[in-house]
C-alpha positions in Angstrom: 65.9 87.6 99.6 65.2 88.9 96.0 65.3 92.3 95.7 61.8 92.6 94.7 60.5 91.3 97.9 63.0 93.5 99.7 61.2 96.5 97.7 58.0 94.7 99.1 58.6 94.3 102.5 60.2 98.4 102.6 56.9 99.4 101.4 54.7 97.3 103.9 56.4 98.4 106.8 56.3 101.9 105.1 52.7 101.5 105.0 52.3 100.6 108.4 53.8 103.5 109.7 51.6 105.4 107.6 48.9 104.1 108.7 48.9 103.9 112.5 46.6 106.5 114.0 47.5 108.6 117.6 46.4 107.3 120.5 44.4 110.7 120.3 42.7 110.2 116.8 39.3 111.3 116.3 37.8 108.3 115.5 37.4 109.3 111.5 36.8 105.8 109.7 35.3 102.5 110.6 37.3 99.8 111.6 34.7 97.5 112.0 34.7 93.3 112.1 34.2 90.9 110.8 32.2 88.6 108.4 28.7 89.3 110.4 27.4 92.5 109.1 24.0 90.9 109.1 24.2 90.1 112.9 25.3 93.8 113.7 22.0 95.5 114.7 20.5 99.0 113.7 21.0 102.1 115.4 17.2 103.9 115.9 16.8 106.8 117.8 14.8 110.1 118.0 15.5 113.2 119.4 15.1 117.2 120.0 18.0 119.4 119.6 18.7 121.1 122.4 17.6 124.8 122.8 21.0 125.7 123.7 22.4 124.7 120.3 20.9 127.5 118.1 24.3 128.0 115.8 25.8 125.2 116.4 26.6 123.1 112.9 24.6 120.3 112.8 26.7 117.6 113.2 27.8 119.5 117.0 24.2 119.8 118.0 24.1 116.0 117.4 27.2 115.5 119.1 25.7 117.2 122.0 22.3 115.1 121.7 24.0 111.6 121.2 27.8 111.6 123.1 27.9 108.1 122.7 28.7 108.7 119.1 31.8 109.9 117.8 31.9 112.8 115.6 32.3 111.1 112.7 30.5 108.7 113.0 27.3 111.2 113.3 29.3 112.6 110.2 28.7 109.6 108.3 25.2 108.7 108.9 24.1 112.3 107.8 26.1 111.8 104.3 24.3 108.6 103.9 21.1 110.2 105.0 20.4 107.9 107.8 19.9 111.0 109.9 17.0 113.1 109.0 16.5 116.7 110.4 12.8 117.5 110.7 11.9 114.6 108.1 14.5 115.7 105.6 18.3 114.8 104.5 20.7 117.2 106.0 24.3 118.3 105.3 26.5 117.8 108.4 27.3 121.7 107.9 23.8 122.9 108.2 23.2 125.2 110.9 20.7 124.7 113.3 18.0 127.2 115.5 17.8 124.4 118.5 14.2 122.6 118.9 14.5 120.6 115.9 13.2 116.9 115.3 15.9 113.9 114.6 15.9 110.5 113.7 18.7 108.0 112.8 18.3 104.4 111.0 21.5 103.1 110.4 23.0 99.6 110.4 26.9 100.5 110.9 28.7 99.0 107.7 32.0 97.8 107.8 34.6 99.2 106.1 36.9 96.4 106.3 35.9 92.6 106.6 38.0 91.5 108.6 38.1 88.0 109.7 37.6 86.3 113.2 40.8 83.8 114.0 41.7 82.5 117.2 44.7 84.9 118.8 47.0 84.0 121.9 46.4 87.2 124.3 46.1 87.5 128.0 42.4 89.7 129.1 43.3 91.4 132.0 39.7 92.7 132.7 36.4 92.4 131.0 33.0 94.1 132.1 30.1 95.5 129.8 32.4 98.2 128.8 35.8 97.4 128.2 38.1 95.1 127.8 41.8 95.4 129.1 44.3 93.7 126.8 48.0 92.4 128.1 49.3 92.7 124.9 53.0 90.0 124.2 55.5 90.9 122.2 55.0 90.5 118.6 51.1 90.7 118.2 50.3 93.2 115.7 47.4 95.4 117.0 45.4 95.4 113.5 45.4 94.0 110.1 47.1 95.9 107.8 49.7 95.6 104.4 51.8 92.6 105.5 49.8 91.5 108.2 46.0 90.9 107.2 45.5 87.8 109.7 46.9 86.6 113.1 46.5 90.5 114.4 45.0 91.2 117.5 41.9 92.7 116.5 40.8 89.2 114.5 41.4 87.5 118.1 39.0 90.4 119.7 36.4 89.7 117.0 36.8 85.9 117.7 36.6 86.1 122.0 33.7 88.8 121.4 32.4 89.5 118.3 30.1 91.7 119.7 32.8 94.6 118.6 32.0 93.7 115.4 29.2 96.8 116.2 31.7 99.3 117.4 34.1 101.5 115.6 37.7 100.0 114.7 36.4 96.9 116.8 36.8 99.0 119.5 40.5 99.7 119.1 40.9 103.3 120.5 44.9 103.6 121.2 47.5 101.1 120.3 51.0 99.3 120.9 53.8 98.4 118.7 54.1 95.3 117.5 57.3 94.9 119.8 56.4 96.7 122.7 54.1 95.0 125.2 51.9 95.0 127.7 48.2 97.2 128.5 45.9 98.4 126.3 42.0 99.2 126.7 38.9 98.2 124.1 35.5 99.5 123.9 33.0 97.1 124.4 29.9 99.4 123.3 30.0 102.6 121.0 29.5 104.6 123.9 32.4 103.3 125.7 34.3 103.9 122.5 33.3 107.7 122.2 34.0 108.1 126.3 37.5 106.7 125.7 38.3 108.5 122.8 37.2 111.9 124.5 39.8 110.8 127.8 42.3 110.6 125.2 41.5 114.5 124.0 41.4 115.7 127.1 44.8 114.0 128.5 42.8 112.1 131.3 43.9 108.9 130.6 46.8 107.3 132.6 49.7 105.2 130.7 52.8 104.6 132.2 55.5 102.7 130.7 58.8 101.0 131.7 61.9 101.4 129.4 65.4 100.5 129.3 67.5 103.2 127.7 71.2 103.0 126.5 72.5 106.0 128.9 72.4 107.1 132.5 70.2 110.0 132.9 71.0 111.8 136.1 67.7 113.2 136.8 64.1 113.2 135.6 63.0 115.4 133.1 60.2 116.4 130.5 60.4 116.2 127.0 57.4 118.7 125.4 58.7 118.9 121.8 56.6 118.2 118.7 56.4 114.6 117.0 56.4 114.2 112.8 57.6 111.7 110.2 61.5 111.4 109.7 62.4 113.2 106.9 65.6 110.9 106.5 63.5 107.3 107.0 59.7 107.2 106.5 60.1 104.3 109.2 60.1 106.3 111.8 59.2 109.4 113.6 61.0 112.3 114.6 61.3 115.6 116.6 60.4 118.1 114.0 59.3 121.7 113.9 56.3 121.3 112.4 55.2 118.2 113.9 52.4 117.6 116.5 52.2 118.8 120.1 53.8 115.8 122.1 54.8 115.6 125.9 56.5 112.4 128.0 57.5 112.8 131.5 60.3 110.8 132.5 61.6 109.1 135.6 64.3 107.4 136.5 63.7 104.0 138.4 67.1 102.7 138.5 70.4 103.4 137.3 72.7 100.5 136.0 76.6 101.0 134.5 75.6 102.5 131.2 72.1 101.9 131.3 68.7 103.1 133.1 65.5 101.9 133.8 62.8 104.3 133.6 58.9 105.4 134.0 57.9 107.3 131.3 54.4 108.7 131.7 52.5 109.5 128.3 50.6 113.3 128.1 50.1 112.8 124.4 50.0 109.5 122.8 51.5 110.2 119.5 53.2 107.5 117.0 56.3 106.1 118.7 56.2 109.1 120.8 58.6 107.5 123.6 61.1 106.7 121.2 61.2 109.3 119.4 61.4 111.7 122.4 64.2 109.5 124.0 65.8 109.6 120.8 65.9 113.2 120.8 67.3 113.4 124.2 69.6 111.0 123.0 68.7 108.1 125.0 67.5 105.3 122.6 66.0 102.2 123.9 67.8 99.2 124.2 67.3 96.5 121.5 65.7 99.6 119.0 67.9 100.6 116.4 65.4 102.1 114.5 65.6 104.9 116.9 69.4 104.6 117.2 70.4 102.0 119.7 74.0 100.9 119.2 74.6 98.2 121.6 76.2 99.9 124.4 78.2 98.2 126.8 79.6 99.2 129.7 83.5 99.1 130.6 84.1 95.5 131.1 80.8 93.7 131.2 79.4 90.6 132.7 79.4 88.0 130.2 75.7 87.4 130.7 75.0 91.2 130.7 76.7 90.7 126.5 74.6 87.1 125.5 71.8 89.3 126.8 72.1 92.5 125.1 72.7 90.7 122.2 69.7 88.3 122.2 67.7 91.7 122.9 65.9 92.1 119.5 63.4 95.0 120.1 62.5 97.8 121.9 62.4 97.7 125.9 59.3 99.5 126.4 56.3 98.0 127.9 53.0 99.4 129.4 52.9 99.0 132.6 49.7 101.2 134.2 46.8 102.0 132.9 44.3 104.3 134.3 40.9 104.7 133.0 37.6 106.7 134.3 34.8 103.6 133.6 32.5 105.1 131.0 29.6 103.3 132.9 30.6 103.2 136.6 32.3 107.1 136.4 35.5 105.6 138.9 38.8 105.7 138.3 40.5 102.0 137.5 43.4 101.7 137.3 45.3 98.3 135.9 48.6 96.7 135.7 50.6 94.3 133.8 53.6 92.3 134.9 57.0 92.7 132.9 57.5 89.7 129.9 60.3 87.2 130.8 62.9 88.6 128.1 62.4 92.4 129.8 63.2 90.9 133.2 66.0 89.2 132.2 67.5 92.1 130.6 66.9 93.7 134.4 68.7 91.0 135.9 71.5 90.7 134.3 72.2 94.6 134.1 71.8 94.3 138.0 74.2 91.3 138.2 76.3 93.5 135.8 76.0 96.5 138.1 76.9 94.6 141.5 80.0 92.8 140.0 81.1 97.0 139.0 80.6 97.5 142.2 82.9 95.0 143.7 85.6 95.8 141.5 85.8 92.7 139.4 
């Protein structure tokens, strides 16, 4: 590779990093679809402030009026002056007495255009509301430097371009490119803002299965803050100043020099699981981003080695998801079978672990 396109591809992936948003981000941005603006419809509503938000900024008062927005998408429209207060243009800053007439007329623009493209992907569940993604291995979750087609947001807008209308095309927490399996879309801006709230609050379920190099002997929490590396902008780090970040960790099943285990998100910050195993220093197998070295154990099975070694990225996937149904008000909870590579990295570290047993 010439070193110029070595320079490039560092500052893509640099990028990327960059770029990826918590799982907890406040929806600040569109990232809209696709090439249809024309077919996305307008937003018209009128309103009264409620009594009870004499103080309140304006932008909070419509926040309370209109949940099914997100903040900044309100934000937005009053900038543009698509919201009017009383008649009028007014700053999202403005502070209100409660009682006051609204009205919005907005057609949500996009941001980006990105295009519609036909994207292999497994929909675990689709209703009016959301969509539950199996995401494989290797499917970027949205277009970015380095990868502006093939992602899995152009498949979304292609299978339903309704989310064309809905912020981020409805995109609300993501995955890795490597890691795989669950992940939940909005269908409708107000499923979108009641996900995005879950999130903040900590009510959303995600549990994911990992293979670590290292034998834990017992559970245990990890509650320490998450920031960029200040060694490798690649990746993230356990830092001082970094943002609140919590994983609980199980341990499933213990192999020679290996574990499997359940790691249960609280926060959902930028490769918060490995970074937190990392720390604790348990790196996932097949990541040596975060450290991974290849371990073996003390005289391994042959196919436990051609395995390891054919292991090219992270062993994490995302197993549960659990969801209240912003329409229905029910807990659902979903699941999503292991991919074949991660359960024949489990078979052979169990083949490995009964020949140990036996002695060789």
């Amino acid at each position: 590779m010439p070193p110029a396109w070595g320079r490039m591809a560092k500052a893509n992936r640099e990028w990327q990093v960059d770029h990826d948003y918590d799982d907890e981000a406040d929806g600040d941005g569109l990232f809209l679809g696709a090439q249809a603006s024309d077919a996305v419809p307008r937003v018209l509503a009128e309103g009264v402030l409620p009594v009870s938000s004499v103080g309140l900024r304006l932008d909070q008062a419509l926040a309370l009026l209109w949940p099914q927005y997100s903040r900044s998408r309100l934000q937005q429209w009053l900038r543009s002056g698509e919201i009017l207060l009383d008649g009028q243009p007014a700053a999202p800053r403005r502070r209100v007495l409660g009682g006051e007439q609204v009205s919005v007329d907005a057609r949500p623009e996009m941001a980006e255009r990105w295009s519609a493209e036909p994207v292999l992907f497994d929909v675990v569940h689709a209703d009016r509301q959301l969509i539950v993604i199996d995401k494989p291995v290797g499917l970027v979750v949205h277009p970015g430097a380095g990868n502006p087609n093939g992602t899995l947001v152009n498949g979304l807008l292609y299978r339903f371009p309704e989310l064309a209308a809905v912020p981020r095309a409805g995109i609300v927490h993501r995955l890795d490119k490597d890691t795989s399996g669950l992940l939940v879309v909005a269908r409708t801006e107000t499923a979108h803002g009641h996900l995005l709230r879950q999130l903040a609050e900590r009510s959303m379920g995600r549990i994911y299965l990992a293979v670590c190099e290292g034998v834990p002997t017992a559970g245990f929490r990890v509650d320490a803050p998450i920031g960029r590396d200040p060694r490798n902008r690649l990746r993230m780090a356990v830092v001082s100043d970094g943002r609140p970040a919590t994983t609980h960790v199980a341990v499933e099943e213990r192999f020679r020099a290996h574990a499997l285990l359940r790691c249960r998100l609280e926060t959902g910050r930028t490769h918060q699981i490995r970074a937190h195993l990392r720390h604790e220093g348990l790196p996932l197998v097949g990541d040596g981003l975060y450290g991974a070295k290849g371990r073996l154990p003390k005289m391994p099975a042959a196919a436990l080695v051609v395995t390891l070694r054919a292991f090219r990225r992270q062993a994490l996937h995302a197993a549960r998801l659990d969801v209240i149904h912003p329409e229905e008000g029910c807990l659902r909870s979903f699941e999503a079978p292991l991919p074949s590579d991660f359960s024949q990295l489990l078979a052979a570290l169990r083949e490995d672990a009964a020949l140990g047993e036996g002695g060789r």
